[in-house]
SETORLUM-654017 format. One record per atom (N, C-alpha, C): y negated, z, x. Coordinates in steps of 0.001 Angstrom, whole numbers, padded with zeros to 6 digits, always signed. Layout:
YZX...
***
This chain:
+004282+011752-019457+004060+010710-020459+002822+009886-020121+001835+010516-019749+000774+009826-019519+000160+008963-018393+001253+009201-017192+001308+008677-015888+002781+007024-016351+003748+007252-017131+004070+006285-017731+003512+005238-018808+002497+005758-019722+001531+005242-020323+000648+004065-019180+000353+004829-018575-000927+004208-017644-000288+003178-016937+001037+003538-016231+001986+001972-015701+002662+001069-016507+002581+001134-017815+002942-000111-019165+001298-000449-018722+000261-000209-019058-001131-000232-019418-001180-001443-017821-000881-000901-016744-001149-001939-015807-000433-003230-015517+000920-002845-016293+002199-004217-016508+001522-005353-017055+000570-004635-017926-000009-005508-019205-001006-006635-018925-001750-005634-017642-002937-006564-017349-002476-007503-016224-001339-007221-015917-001272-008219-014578-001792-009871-014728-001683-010392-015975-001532-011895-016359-002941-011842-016676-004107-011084-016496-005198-011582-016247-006118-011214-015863-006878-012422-015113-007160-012954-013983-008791-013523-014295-009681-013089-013620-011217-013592-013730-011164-014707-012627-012254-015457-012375-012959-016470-011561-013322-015726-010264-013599-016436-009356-014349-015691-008532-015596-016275-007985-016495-016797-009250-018210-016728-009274-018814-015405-009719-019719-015027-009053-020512-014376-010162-020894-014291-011199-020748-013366-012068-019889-011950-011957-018309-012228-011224-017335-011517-010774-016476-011626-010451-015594-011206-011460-015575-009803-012652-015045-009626-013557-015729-009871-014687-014789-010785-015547-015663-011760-016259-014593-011580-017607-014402-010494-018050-013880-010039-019395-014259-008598-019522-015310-008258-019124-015429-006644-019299-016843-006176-018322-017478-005563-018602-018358-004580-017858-017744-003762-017027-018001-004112-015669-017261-003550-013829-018422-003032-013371-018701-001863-013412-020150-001634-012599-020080-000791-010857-020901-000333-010301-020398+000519-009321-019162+000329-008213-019285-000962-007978-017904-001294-007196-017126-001294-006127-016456-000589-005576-016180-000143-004273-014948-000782-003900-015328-001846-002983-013982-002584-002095-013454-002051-001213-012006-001527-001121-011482-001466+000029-009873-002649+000129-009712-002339+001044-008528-003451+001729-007241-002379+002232-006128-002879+001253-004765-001987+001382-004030-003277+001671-002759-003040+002423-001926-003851+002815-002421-005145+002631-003565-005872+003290-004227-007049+002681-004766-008080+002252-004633-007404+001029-005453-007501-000564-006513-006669-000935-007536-007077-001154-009073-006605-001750-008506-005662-002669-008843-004475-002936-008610-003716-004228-010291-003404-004678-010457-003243-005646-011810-003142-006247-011639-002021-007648-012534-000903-006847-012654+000089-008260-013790+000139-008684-013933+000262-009829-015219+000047-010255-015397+001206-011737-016545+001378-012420-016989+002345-012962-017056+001104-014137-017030+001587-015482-016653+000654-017014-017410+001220-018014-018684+000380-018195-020028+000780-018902-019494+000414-020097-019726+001202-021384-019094+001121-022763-020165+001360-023256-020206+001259-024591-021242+002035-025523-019992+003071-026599-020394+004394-026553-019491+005367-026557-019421+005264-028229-017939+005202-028283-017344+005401-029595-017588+007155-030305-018013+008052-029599-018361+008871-029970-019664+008973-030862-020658+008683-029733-022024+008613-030386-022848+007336-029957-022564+006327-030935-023052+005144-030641-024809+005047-030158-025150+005719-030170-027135+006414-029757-026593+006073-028206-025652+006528-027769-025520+007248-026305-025717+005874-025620-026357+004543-025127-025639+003499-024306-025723+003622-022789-027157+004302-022704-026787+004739-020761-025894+005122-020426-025152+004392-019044-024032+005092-018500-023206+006107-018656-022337+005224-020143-021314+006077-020894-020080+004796-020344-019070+006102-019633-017842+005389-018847-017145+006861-019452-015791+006144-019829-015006+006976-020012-013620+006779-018965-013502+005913-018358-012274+005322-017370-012820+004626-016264-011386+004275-015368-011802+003790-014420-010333+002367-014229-010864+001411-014406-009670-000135-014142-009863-000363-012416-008744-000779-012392-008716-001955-010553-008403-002407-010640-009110-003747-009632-008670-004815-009856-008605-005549-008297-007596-006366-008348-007034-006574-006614-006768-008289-007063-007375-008592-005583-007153-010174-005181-007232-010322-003771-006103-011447-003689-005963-011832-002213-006866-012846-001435-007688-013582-002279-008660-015065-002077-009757-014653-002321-010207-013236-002868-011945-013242-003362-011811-014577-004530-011267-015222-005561-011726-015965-006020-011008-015670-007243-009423-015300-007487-008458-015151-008746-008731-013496-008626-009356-012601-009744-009259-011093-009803-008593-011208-010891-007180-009767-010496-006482-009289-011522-006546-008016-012293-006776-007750-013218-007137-006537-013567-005767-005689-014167-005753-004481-013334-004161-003981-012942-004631-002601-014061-005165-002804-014927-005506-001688-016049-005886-000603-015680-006299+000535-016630-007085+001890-016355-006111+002520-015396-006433+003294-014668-005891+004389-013625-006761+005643-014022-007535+006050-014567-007792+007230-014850-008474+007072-016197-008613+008009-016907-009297+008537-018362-010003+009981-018229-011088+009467-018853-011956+011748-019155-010797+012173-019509-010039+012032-020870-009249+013144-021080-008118+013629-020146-007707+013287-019103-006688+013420-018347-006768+014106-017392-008410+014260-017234-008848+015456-015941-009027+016899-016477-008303+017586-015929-007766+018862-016639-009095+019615-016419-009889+019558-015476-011198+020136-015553-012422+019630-016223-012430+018306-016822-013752+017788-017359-013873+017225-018807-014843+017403-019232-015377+017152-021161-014747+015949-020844-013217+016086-021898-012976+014891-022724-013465+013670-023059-014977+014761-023672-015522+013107-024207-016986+013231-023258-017247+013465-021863-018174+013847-021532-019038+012344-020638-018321+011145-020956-018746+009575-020639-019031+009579-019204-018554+010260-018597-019377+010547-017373-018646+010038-015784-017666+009232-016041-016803+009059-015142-018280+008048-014487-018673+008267-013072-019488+007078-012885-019008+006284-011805-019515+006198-010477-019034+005410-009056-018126+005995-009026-016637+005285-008271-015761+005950-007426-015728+005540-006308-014365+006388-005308-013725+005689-004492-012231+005848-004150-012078+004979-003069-010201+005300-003182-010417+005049-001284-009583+005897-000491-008961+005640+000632-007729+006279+000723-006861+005204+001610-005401+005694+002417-006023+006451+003419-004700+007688+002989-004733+008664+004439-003548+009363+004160-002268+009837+005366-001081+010566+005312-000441+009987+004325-000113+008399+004063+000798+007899+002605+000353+008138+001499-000897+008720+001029-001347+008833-000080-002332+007843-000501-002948+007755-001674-004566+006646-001941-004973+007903-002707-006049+008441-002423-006720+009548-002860-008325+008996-003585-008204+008912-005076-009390+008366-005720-010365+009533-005946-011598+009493-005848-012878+010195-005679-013020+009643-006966-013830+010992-007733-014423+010289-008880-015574+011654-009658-016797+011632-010103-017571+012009-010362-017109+012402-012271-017425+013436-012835-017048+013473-014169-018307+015256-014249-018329+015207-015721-019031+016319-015961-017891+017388-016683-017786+018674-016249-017240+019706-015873-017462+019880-017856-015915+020643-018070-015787+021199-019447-016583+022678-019438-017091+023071-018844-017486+024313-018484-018655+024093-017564-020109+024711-017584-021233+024331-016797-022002+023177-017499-023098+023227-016792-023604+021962-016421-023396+020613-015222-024459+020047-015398-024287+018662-014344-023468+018238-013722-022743+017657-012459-021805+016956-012231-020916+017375-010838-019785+017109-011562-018697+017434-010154-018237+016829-009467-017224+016714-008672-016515+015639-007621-015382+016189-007984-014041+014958-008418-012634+015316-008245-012020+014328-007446-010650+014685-007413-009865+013603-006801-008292+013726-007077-007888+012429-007379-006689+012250-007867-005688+011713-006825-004540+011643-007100-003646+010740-006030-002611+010372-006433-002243+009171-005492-001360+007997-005850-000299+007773-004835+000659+007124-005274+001649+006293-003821+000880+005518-003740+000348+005076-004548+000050+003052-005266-001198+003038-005178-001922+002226-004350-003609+001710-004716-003818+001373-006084-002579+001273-006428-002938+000782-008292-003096+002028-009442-002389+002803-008572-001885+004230-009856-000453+003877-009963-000043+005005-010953-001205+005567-011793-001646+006803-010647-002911+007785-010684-003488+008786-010073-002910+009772-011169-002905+010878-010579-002682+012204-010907-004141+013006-010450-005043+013582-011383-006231+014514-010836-005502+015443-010444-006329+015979-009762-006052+017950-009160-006847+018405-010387-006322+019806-010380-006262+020879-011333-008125+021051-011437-008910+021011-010153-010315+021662-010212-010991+020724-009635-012179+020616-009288-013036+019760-009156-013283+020392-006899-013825+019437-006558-013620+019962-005233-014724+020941-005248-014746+022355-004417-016007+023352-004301-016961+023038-003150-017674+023394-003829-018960+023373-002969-019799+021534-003246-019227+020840-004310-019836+019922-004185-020359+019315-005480-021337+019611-005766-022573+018985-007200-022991+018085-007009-022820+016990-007297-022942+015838-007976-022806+014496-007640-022476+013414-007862-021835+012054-008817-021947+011436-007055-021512+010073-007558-020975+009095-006416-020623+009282-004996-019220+009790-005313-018609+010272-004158-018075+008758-003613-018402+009207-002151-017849+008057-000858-016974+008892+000350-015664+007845+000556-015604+008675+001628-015313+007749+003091-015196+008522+004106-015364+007917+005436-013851+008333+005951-012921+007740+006546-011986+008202+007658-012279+007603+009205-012422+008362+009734-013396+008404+010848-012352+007671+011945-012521+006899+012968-011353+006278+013816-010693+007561+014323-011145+008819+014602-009762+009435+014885-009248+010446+014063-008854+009854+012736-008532+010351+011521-009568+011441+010376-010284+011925+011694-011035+012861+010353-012001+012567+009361-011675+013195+007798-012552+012592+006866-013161+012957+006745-014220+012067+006008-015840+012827+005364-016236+012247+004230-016512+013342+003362-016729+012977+001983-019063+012968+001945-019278+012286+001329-020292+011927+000850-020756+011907+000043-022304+012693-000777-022183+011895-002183-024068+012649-002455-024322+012105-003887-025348+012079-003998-025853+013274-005238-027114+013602-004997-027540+014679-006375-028990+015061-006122-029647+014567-007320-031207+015011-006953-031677+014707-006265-031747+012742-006428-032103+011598-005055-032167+012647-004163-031106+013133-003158-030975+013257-002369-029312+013267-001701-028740+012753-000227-027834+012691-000040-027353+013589+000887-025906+013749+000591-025260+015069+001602-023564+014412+002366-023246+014771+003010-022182+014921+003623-021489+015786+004181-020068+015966+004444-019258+017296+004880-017778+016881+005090-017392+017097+006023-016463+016849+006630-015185+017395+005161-013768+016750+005400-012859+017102+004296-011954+017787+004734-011035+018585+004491-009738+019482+004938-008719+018344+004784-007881+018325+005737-006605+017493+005639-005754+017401+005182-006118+017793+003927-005059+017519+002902-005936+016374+001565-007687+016651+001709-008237+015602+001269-008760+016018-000092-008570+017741-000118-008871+017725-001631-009557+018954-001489-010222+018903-000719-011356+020428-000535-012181+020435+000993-013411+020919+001213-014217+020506+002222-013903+021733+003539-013765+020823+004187-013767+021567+005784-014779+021873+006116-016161+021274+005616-017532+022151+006611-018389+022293+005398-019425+022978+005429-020985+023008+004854-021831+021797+004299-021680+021743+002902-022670+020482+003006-023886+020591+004016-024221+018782+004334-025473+019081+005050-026017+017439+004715-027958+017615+004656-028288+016283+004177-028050+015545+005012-028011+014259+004830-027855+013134+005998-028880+012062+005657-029672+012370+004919-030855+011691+004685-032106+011815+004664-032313+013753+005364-033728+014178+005834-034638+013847+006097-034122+012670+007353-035545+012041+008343-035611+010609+007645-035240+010009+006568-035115+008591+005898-036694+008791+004881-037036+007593+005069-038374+007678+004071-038436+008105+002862-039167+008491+002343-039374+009162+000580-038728+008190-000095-038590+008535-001524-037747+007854-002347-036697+008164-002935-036438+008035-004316-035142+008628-005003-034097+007617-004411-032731+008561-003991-031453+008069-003161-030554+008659-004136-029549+007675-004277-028071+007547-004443-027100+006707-004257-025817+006909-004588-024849+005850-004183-025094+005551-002606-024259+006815-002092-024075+006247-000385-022759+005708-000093-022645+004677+000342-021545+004140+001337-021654+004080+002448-020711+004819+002924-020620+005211+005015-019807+004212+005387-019885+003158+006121-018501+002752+006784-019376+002999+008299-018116+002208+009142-017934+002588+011285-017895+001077+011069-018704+000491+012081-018553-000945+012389-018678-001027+013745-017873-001472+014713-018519-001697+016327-018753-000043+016978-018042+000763+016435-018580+002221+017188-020179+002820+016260-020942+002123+015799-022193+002631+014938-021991+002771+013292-022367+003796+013258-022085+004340+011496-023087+003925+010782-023190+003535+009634-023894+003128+008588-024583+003627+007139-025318+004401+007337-025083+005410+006009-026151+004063+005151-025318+003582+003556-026150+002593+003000-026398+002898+001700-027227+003059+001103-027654+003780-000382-028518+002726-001437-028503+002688-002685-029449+002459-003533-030655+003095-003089-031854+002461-003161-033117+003262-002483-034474+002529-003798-034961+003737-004574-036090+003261-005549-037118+003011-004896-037760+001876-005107-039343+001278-005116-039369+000631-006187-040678+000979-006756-041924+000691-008131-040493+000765-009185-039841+001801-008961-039004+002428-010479-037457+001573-010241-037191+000365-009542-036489-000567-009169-035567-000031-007964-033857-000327-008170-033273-000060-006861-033196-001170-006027-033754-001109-004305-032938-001220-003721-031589-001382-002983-030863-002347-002133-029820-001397-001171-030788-001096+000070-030943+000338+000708-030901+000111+001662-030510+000847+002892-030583+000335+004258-029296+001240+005098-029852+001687+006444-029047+003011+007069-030291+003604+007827-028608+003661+009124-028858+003579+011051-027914+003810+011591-027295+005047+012311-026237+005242+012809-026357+006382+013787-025225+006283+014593-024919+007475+015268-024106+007392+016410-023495+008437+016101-022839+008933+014893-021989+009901+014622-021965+010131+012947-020304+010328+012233-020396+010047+010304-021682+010500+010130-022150+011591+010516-023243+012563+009826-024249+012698+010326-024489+011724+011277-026287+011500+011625-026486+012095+012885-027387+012452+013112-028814+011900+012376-028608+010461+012228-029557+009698+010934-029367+008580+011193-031035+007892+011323-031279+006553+011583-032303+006273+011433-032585+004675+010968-033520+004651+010448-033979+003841+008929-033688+002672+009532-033341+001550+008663-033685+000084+009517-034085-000978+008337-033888-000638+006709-034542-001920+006316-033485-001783+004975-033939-003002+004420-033338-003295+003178-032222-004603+003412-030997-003875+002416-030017-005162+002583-029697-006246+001296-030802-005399+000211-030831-006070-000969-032305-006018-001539-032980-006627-001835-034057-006112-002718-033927-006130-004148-034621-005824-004627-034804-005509-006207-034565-006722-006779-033844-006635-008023-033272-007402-008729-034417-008373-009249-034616-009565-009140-035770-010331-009764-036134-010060-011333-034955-010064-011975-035083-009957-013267-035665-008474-013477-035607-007776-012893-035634-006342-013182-034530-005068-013462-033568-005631-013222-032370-004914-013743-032658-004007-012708-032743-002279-013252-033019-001512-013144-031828-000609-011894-030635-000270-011752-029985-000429-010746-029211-001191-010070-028876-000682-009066-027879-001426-008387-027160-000324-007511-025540-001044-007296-024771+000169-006244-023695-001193-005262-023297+000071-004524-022664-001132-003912-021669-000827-002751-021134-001740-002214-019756-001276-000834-020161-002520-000026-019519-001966+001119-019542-003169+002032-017981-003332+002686-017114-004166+002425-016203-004025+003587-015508-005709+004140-015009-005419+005190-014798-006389+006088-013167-007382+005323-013097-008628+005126-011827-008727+004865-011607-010648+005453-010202-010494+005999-010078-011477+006853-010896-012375+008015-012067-011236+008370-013150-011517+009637-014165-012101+009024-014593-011624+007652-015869-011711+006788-015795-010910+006544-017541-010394+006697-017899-008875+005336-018400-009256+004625-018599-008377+003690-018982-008844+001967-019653-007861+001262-020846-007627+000476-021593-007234+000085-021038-006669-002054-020290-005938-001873-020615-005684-003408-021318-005281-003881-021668-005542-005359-022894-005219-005766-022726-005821-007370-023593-004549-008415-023635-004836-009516-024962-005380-010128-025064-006356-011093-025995-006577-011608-025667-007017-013523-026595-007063-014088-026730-007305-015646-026614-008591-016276-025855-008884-015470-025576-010709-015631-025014-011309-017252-024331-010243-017830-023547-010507-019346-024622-009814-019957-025240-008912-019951-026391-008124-020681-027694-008092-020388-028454-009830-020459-029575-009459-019994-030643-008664-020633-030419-008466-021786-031373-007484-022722-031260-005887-023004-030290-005668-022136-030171-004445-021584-029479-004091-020319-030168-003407-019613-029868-003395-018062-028871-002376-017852-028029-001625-018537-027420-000371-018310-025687-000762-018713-025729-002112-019384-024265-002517-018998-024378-003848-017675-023679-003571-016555-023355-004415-015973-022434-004466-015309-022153-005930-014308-021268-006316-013951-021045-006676-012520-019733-006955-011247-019620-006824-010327-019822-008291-009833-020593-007965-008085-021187-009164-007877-020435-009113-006302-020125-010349-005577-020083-010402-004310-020245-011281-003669-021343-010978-002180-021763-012001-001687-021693-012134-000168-021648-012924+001036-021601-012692+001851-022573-011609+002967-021897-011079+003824-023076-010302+004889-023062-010738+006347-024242-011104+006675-024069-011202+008005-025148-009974+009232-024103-009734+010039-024767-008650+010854-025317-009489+012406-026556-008626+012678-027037-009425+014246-026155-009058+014945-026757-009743+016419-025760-008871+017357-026328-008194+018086-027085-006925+017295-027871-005457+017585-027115-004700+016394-026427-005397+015753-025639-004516+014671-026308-003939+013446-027788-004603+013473-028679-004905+011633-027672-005510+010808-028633-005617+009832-028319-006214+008400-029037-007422+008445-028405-008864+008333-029324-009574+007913-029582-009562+006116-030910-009440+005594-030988-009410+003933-030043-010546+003191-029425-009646+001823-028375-010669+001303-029404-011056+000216-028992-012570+000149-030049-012847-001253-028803-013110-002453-028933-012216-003481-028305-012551-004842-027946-013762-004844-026126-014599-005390-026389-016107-005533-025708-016033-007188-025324-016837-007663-024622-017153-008813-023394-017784-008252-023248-018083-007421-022077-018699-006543-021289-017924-006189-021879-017375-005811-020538-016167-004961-020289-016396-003748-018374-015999-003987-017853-016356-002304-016549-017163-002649-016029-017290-001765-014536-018131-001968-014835-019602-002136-013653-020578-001701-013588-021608-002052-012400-022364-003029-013395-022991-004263-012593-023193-005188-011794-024720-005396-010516-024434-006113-009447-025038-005669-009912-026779-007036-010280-027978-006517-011065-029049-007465-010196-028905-008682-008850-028732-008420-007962-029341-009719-008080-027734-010506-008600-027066-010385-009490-025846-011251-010659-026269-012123-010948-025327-012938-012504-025491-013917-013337-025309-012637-014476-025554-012492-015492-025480-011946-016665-025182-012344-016858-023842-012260-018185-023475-013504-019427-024052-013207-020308-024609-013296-021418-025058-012814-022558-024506-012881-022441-023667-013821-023845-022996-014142-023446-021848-013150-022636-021791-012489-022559-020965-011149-022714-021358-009926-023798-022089-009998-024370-023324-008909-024752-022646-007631-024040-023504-006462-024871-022847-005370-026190-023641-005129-026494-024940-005935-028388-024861-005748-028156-026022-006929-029777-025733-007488-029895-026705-008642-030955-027386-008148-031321-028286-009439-032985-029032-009193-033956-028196-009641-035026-027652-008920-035911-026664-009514-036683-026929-010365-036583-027840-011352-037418-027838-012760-036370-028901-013436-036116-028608-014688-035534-029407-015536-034399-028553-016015-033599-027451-015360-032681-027219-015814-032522-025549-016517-031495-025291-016627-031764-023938-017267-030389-023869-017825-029793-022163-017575-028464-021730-018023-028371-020756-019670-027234-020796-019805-027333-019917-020855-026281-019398-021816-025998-018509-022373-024382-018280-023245-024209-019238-023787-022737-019613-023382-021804-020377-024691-022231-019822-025719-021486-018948-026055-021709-017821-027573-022574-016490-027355-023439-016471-028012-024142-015205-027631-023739-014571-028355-022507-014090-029331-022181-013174-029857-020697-012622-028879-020296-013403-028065-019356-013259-027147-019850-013809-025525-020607-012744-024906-020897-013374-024047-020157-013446-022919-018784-012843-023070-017885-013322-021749-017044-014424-022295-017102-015118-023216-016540-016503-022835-017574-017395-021790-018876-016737-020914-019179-017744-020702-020913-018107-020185-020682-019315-019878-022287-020137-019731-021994-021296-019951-023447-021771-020049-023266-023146-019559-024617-023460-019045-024476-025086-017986-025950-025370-017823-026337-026989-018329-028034-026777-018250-028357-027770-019415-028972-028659-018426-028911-029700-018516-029767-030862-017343-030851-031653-018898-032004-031455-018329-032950-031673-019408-033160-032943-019348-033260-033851-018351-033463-035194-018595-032854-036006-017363-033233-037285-016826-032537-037889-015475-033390-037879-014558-032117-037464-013390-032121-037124-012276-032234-035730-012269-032206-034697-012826-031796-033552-012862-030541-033413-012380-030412-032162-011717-029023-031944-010986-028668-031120-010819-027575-030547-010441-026684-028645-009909-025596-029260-009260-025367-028278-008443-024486-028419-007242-023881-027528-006947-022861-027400-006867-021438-026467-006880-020665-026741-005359-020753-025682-004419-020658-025825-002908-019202-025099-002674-018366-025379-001873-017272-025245-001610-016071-025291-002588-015868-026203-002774-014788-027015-003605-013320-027818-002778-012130-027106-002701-011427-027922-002309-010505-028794-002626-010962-029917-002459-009793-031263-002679-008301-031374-002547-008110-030669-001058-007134-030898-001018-006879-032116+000014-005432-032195+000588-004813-033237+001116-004305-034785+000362-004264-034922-000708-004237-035898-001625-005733-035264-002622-006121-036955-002743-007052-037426-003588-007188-036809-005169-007594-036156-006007-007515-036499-007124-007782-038265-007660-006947-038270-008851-007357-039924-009229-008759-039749-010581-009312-038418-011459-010194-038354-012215-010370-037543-012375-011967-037066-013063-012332-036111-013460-012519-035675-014556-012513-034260-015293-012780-034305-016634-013922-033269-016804-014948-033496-017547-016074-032817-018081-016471-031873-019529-016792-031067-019068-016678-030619-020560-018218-030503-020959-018504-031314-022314-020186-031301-022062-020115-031226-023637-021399-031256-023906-022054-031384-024923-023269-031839-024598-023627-033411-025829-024528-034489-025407-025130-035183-026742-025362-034381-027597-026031-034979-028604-026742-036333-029176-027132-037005-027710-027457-038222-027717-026801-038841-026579-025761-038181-026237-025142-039256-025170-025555-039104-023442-025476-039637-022852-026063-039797-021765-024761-040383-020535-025170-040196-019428-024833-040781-018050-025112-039787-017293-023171-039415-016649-023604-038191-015383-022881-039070-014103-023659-038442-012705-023361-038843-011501-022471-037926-010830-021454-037891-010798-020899-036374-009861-020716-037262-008542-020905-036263-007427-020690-037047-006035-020763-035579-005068-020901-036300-003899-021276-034714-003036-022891-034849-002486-023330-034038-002360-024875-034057-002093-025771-034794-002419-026408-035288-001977-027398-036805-002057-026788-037723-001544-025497-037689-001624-024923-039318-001119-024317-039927-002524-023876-040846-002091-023297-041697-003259-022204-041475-004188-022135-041885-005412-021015-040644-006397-019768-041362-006530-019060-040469-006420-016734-040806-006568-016715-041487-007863-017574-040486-008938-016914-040975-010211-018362-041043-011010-018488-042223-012205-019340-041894-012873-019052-041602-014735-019634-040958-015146-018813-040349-016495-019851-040876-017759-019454-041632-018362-020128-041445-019846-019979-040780-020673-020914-040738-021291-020910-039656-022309-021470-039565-023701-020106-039967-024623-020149-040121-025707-021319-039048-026523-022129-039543-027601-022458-038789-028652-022064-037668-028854-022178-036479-028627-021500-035283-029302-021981-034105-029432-022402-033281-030767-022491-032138-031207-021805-031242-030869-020432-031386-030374-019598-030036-030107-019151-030138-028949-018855-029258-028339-018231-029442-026823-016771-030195-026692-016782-031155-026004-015852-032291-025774-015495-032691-024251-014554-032747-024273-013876-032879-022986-013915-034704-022825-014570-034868-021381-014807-036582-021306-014212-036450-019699-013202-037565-019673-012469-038107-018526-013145-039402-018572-012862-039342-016459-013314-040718-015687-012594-040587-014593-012374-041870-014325-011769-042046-012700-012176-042239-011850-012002-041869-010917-012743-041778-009387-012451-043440-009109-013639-043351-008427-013420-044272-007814-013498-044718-006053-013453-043793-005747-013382-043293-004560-012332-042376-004071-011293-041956-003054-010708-040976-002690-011599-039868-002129-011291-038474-002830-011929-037555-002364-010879-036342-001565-011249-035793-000316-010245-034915+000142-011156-034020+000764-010220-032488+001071-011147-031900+002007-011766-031121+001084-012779-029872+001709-013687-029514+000979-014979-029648+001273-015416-030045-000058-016438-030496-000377-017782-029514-001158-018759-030387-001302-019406-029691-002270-019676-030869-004035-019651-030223-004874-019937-031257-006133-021290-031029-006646-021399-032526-006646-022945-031879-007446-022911-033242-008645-023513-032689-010073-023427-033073-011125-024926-033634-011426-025605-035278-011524-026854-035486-011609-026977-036254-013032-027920-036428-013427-028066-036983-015185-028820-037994-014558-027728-039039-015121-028500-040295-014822-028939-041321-016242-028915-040974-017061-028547-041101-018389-029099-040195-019057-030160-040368-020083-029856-039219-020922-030949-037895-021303-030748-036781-021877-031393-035571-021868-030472-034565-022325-031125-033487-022191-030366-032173-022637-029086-032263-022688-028167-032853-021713-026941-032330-021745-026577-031126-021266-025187-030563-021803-024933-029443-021276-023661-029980-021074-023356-028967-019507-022189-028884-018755-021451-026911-019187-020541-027857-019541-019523-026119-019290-018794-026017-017631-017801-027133-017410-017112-026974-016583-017103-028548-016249-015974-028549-014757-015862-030005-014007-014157-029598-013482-013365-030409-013866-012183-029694-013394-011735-031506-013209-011011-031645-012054-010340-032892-011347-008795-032611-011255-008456-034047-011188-006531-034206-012065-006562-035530-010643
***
């Protein structure tokens, strides 16, 4: 019943679909996010920060399930509904909130999901694993939790000549151990793989093989703040040795971060969570992805956080703007549509003229749009410039009087094709706000 439950539950979600700016899931708290690539399509599992209907006191990292969500563009995410629940793991507290990071890999026709939960019996935290035909589900747990292995964010590795290795973290410190081939119990001895790595509380490891060199990459604390950062070697289990940071600490302060790295259509990509819907509390957040580029010594070059993201978006789409890939550095400023609903949204405010934001990879297309439409709010009116960069603008938009958000069309006057970048300047005006830019 409950493996049929869970495939109505994913029928349901097929018809919707997030953006692909940052955040990438943009109806829900996605934290902990681990990309891999099945027949592909991006699949993305991620860990679902709640505030627990049990004991509303509880708000730190209370997850009771686990959703995926799969896209073929990095830009349209579908959310294919829960694949697992606490109550469904025959070994762990019901209501024990504790589902945290997962993961999922193919191996022998199966998708075998890793997942961290606290044990109905004992203390602190276990490792299970469920399995699927389907990268989607529904999963089936095993009966017990795997032995020999205490505690949370399990990763795993399939090594190029099939053998696996499971990974995971407990008491900032990290371990690894080879898996039995069937994928649901350990073939060797835990052993640390993070001995000779500098001091510092560690968790959340992701192993991938790139070029023949292994990667062991972790959340890493400085001044109370996570890190990513990633150390190399020449075999899954080390030794490895240190090389640097691939993220630094969140500007705002948001207190963790976790993350995956994987390769898809000859780009890699950096996941990663941050507190983007909750800035007044750092313990619900949401999934971020950005590009990575590696030297050719096989480093990390540092990813800097964008609001942009990745992908290129299609013009005759909304165009969020306050998901700018660069603004004017004084004058402007973002902020909720509704702050009592903060996933309907942002918007950004251009404080006076010549203020500007710019929205980078936009595609036109082979035919022209003939206009654009704006969605603003302009209390006193004003004059916007949309064009591409600092050159001269397609269309220019007036902008009626208005208290409430209003949709204002203009016609190009220019043919635009190709992709581009848009950038939105106030030529006219003060404090307008932009929601979106979508072209017809």
């Amino acid at each position: 019943m409950k493996r049929a439950l869970l495939a109505c539950a994913a029928a349901l979600y097929l018809c919707a679909a997030a953006q692909g700016q940052n955040p990438i899931i943009r109806d829900q708290y996605a934290a902990d996010p681990t990309a891999r690539v099945f027949g592909g399509k991006i699949y993305l599992y991620a860990s679902h920060d709640i505030i627990s209907p049990v004991d509303p006191g509880r708000r730190w990292f209370a997850m009771a399930d686990y959703h995926v969500f799969t896209s073929d563009d990095l830009i349209g995410w579908t959310d294919l509904g829960v694949i697992l629940r606490q109550e469904d793991v025959p070994w762990g507290k019901p209501d024990g909130y504790a589902m945290w990071a997962p993961d999922c890999v193919f191996r022998n026709g199966r998708y075998y999901f890793f997942f961290p939960d606290a044990p109905s019996e004992g203390t602190g935290f276990r490792v299970g694993v469920a399995v699927s035909l389907s990268p989607s589900g529904p999963f089936t747990p095993e009966a017990g939790p795997i032995e020999g292995v205490e505690g949370i964010d399990p990763c795993v590795l399939v090594d190029r000549d099939g053998t696996p290795y499971l990974y995971w973290s407990g008491n900032g410190e990290l371990r690894g151990a080879k898996l039995r081939d069937d994928m649901t119990a350990l073939d060797s001895a835990p052993a640390r793989v993070d001995g000779n790595l500098p001091e510092g509380f560690k968790e959340g490891p992701f192993v991938f093989e790139k070029d023949g060199r292994y990667y062991l990459t972790y959340p890493w604390v400085q001044d109370k703040t996570e890190t990513l950062a990633y150390a190399m070697g020449d075999s899954p289990l080390g030794p490895f040795e240190f090389k640097g940071i691939i993220m630094d600490r969140h500007a705002d302060g948001c207190w963790t971060n976790h993350h995956s790295l994987v390769e898809y259509k000859g780009q890699w990509y950096l996941f990663y969570h941050h507190n983007d819907y909750s800035p007044q509390f750092d313990k619900n957040r949401s999934a971020r992805i950005d590009k990575v580029i590696f030297n050719a010594d096989g480093t990390i070059q540092p990813v800097t956080p964008t609001l942009r993201g990745v992908g290129v978006t299609p013009a005759r789409e909304k165009i969020q703007m306050d998901r700018y890939s660069a603004v004017c550095p004084v004058g402007t400023w973002i902020d909720f549509l509704d702050p009592s609903d903060v996933f309907a949204g942002w918007y950004v405010c251009l404080a006076r003229p010549s203020v500007w934001v710019e929205y980078g990879d936009v595609d036109f297309g082979s035919e022209s749009p003939s206009a654009a439409v704006v969605r603003v709010l302009a209390a006193g009116g004003g004059r916007l410039a949309i064009g591409e960069g600092e050159g001269a603008s397609f269309v220019e938009v007036d902008l009626p009087q208005c208290s409430d958000w209003t949709e204002v069309r203009a016609s190009l006057h220019q043919d635009v094709r190709g992709v581009r970048s848009v950038r939105a300047k106030l030529t006219e005006g003060s404090d307008v706000r932009i929601d979106w830019i979508r072209f017809e």
